[in-house]
C-alpha positions, 0 to 999 in steps of 0.5 A, spaced: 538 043 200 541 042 207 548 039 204 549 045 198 547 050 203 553 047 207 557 047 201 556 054 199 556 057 206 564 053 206 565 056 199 564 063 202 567 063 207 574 060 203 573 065 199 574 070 205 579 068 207 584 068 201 581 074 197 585 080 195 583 086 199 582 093 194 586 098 197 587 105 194 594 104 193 594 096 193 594 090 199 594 083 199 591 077 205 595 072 205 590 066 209 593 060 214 589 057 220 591 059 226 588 057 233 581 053 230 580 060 225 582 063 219 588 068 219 590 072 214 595 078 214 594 084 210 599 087 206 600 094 203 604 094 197 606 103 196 606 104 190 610 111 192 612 115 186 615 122 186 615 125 181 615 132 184 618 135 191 612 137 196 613 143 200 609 143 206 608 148 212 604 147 219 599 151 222 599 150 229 604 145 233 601 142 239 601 135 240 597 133 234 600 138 229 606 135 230 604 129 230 601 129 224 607 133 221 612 128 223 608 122 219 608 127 213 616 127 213 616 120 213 613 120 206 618 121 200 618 127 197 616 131 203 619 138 205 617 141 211 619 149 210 614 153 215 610 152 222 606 158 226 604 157 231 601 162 237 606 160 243 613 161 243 615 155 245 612 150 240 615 155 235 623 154 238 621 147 239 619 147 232 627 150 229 630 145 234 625 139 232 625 140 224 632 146 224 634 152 225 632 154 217 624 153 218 621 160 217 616 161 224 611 166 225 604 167 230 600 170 224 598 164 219 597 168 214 604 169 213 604 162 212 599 163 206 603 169 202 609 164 201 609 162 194 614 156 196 608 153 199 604 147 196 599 145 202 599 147 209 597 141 215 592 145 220 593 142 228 590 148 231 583 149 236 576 146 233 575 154 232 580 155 228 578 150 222 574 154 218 576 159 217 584 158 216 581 152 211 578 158 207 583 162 207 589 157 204 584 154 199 583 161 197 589 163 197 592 157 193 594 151 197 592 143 198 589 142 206 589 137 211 586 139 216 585 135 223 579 133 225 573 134 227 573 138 220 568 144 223 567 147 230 560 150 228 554 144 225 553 152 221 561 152 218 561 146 214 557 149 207 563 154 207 569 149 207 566 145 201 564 150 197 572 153 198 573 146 196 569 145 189 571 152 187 578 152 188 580 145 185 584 143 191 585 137 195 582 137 202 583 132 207 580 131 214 585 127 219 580 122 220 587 117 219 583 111 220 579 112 213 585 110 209 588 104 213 588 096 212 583 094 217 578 099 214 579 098 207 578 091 208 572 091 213 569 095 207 570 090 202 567 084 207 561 088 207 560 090 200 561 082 199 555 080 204 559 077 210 555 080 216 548 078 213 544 084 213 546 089 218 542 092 223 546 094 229 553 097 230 557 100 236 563 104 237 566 105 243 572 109 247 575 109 252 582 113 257 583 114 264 590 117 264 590 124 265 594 126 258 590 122 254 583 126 257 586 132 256 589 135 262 596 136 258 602 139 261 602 147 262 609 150 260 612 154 266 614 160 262 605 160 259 603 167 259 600 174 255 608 176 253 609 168 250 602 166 248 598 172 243 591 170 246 589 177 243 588 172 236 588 166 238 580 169 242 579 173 236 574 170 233 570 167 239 568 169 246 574 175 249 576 173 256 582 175 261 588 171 259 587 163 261 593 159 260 588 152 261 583 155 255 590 155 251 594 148 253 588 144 255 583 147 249 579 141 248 576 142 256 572 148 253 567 149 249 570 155 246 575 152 243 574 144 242 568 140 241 568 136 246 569 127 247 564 128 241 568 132 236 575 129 238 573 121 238 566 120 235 568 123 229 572 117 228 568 112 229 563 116 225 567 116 220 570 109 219 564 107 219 561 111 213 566 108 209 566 101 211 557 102 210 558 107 205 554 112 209 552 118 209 550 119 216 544 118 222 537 122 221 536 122 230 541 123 234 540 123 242 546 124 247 546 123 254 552 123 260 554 127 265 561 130 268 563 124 273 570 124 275 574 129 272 572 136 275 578 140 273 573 146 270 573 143 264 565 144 260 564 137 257 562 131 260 567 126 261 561 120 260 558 120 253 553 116 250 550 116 243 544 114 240 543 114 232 537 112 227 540 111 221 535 111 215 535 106 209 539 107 202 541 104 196 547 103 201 545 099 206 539 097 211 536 101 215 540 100 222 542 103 229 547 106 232 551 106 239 557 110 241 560 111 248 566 114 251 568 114 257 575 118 261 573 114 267 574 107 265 579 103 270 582 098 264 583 104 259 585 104 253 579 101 250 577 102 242 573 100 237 567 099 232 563 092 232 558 092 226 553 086 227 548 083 221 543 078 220 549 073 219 556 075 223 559 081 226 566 084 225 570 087 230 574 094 226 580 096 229 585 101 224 590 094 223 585 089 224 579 086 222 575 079 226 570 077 222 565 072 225 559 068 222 554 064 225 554 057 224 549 051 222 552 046 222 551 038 219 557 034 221 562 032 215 564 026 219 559 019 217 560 016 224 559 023 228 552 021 231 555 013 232 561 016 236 556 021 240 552 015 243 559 012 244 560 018 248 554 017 253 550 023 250 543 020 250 540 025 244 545 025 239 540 028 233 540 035 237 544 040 235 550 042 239 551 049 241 557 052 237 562 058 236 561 061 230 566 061 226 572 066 226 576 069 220 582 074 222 585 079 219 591 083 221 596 088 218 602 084 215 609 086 221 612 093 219 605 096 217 606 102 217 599 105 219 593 109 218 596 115 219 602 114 215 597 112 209 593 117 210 598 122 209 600 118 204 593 119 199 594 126 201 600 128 197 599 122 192 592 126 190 596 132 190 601 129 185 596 126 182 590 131 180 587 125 184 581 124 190 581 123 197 577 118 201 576 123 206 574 130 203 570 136 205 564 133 204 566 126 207 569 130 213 562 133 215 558 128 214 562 126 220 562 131 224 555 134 223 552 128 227 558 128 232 557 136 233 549 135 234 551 130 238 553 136 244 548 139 242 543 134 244 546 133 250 547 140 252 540 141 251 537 135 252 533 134 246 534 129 240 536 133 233 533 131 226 539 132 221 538 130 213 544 127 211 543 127 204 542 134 204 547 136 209 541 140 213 538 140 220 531 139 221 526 142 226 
C-alpha cells in the first residue's frame, strides 16, 4: 500500500507540474526543475480579434481612472474620445495626456448622451459607484467600474438589476480576477492539490504616504476649480474641503476605507479560485495607530470570516489584515491551506507546496544512514515539503492588462465576465460589513446565496 501510495502521490504531482492551465483566453506551463522543486511558467497566449473599433470614455480621472484608462489603450481597437471629471486639472491634464481632441466636461451625464460612446470606465469616489453605474447601463453603454463595485451594503440589488435588464456587460476592476496566477491557483484547486481546504489568509501591507492615501493636493485646489457642490450632492453637504476631495478614501463619506479598497481584492481572488460565494460571520477589529492626519478609518485593520460549506468547497475560515504602519511595506498576498499542502497566490505567481511522506527510492538508504553514524535510521526524518512554482512567462502583460482585455472581448463577443455585478457584490458585501463590524463593534450575519444581511 505504501508503495502505490508513493506512486500515485509521485504521478500527481508530475501531472501538476506539466498541465496545461485553462484560461479564459488560453495559457500554457511549461514545467524544469529548479532549485530542488518544480518550476513551471505560465504563458498566455491572446487571442485578440478585432473585429470592430470600441470607443471609450472616462469618468473620473484621478489616479486609478487614469490607470485604468492607460491599460484600456493598450488594447487593440481601443479609442479614448471623452473624460469628465470634477477638477479642472485632471481635465487639462487629460487633453495633454491623450490630446487636445478629447471632449471633457465635469457633468458626467454629458458623457452618457454621446452616441459615439460604447462603454464608459468609472474611476470616480466609492459614493459615486451606484449611481452612475445605473445610469450608463440605462443609458445604453458597457461599464467597467473600479472597485469596490458599491459604497452602501444597500446599493449593490440596484446595480444587478440594471444589469440583467440592460443586457449590458458590467465588470468591477478587481484586476486580479483575470490574471495568469489566479487562474491557475484555481484550477490546482479544482484538481485537489491542497487536500481539503480549512483555512485561508490574506494579507497587505503599505507604509509610504501615497500608497496610504495622503496623496498630493494640487496648488490652485479650490471652489472655482473643483465643483464640490456635485461632487457632495448625494451625501453629507459640508464647506469646501480640498482633503475630502484629493484624499477621498480618508473619509467615510466617499471611500470604504482598508476594507473596500484592498479586502475586496483578496475577497475576490479567493471567490474565484474556491468558487465561493462568500462568508456567513464577518467581525473586524483594528484601530487608528499612526497615520493621524483627520482620516476616519483605521489604518490597522483585522477580519475574521466563517465560511460556510457548499457544493463548492469545505466549510473553512478566514483572515485578513492590513496594515499602513508596516516598516517592510509592500507586502501582499492570499495563502490557501488544506489537509495536503498550501498555495501562496499572488497576481502572476502561484507556490504550490505539499506534505510529504516519504520512503526513500533508494535500496541502500537505511545502509548509508547507519554508515552515517545515525544510530535510529528506521525513523522518519523531518522533510520539506515538496514545492511547485508557478510564475508568469517574462513579457506577461499583467492582470490588469487581461482584465481589460475580458472586458472589451465580452463587448465584441456578446460574451461573460468573470467579475459581473453579482460577482462584484459578492465581494464587496463582506468587505463593507466588514466597516460596519469595526465601527460598531458587532460581528454581521450575511446569507451569501441570497445576498442579504441577516439579524
Amino acid at each position: 500500500m505504501k508503495e502505490k501510495s508513493e506512486a500515485s502521490r509521485r504521478n500527481f504531482l508530475k501531472k501538476l507540474g506539466t498541465a496545461t492551465a485553462a484560461t479564459v483566453i488560453g495559457s500554457n506551463v511549461f514545467a524544469t526543475e529548479k532549485h530542488g522543486g518544480t518550476f513551471a511558467y505560465l504563458k498566455r497566449n491572446m487571442g485578440v480579434s478585432v473585429n470592430d473599433q470600441i470607443n471609450i470614455a472616462l469618468i473620473g480621472a484621478g489616479g486609478q481612472g487614469t490607470e485604468d484608462t492607460k491599460v484600456a489603450l493598450k488594447v487593440p481597437g481601443v479609442k479614448l474620445v471623452a473624460v469628465c471629471d470634477l477638477y479642472d486639472g485632471r481635465l487639462k491634464d487629460a487633453k495633454t495626456l491623450w490630446g487636445a481632441d478629447i471632449f471633457t466636461t465635469k457633468i458626467y451625464k454629458e458623457i452618457l448622451n454621446r452616441k459615439d460612446i460604447d462603454a464608459v470606465i468609472i474611476g470616480t469616489p466609492d459614493h459615486w459607484h451606484q449611481t452612475i453605474s445605473v445610469d450608463a447601463l440605462r443609458a445604453g453603454k458597457h461599464v467597467y467600474c473600479e472597485k469596490p463595485m458599491v459604497h452602501s451594503i444597500t446599493e449593490g440589488p440596484t446595480i444587478i438589476k440594471a444589469q440583467q435588464e440592460t443586457g449590458k456587460i458590467f465588470q468591477v476592476g478587481s484586476q486580479g480576477v483575470s490574471s495568469l496566477g489566479n487562474e491557475k491557483a484555481r484550477n490546482l484547486f479544482k484538481s485537489g492539490a491542497i487536500g481539503q481546504l480549512n483555512y485561508a489568509e490574506g494579507f497587505w501591507a503599505r507604509r509610504s504616504p501615497l500608497e496610504v492615501w495622503q496623496y498630493p493636493i494640487p496648488a490652485d485646489a479650490s471652489p472655482q476649480t473643483v465643483d464640490w457642490d456635485t461632487y457632495v450632492s448625494n451625501t453629507h453637504k459640508r464647506p469646501f474641503d480640498e482633503k475630502r476631495f484629493f484624499r477621498w478614501r480618508n473619509y467615510t463619506d466617499y471611500g470604504t476605507g482598508m476594507a473596500g479598497d484592498l479586502f475586496v481584492h483578496l475577497f475576490s481572488s479567493l471567490h474565484l479560485v474556491t468558487g465561493s460565494y462568500g462568508p456567513e460571520k464577518i467581525y473586524a477589529a483594528g484601530g487608528l495607530r499612526f497615520w493621524n492626519d483627520g482620516r476616519e478609518v483605521p489604518d490597522v485593520l483585522l477580519g475574521t470570516f466563517d465560511y460556510a460549506k457548499n457544493a463548492a468547497h469545505p466549510a473553512f475560515n478566514l483572515s485578513l489584515r492590513c496594515n499602513f504602519v508596516d516598516g517592510t511595506s509592500g507586502t501582499t498576498y492570499l495563502r490557501l491551506v488544506g489537509s495536503e499542502g498550501a498555495m501562496d497566490i499572488t497576481w502572476d505567481k502561484v507556490v504550490l507546496k505539499r506534505n510529504k511522506i516519504l520512503e526513500s527510492d533508494d535500496p541502500f538508504y537505511l545502509e548509508k544512514l547507519r554508515k552515517s553514524g545515525d544510530t535510529n535510521p528506521e525513523r522518519k526524518r523531518m522533510l520539506p515539503p515538496e514545492e511547485i512554482t508557478y510564475e508568469a512567462e517574462k513579457g506577461y502583460m499583467g492582470g490588469p492588462y487581461d482584465h481589460m482585455n475580458n472586458f472589451f472581448n465580452a463587448i465584441r463577443n456578446n460574451g461573460k465576465v468573470t467579475e459581473d455585478a453579482t460577482f462584484g457584490y459578492r465581494a464587496a458585501a463582506p468587505a463593507l460589513l466588514c466597516n460596519d463590524s469595526y465601527f460598531q463593534n458587532l460581528p454581521m450575519h450575511w446569507d451569501p446565496e441570497k445576498m442579504v444581511k441577516k439579524g
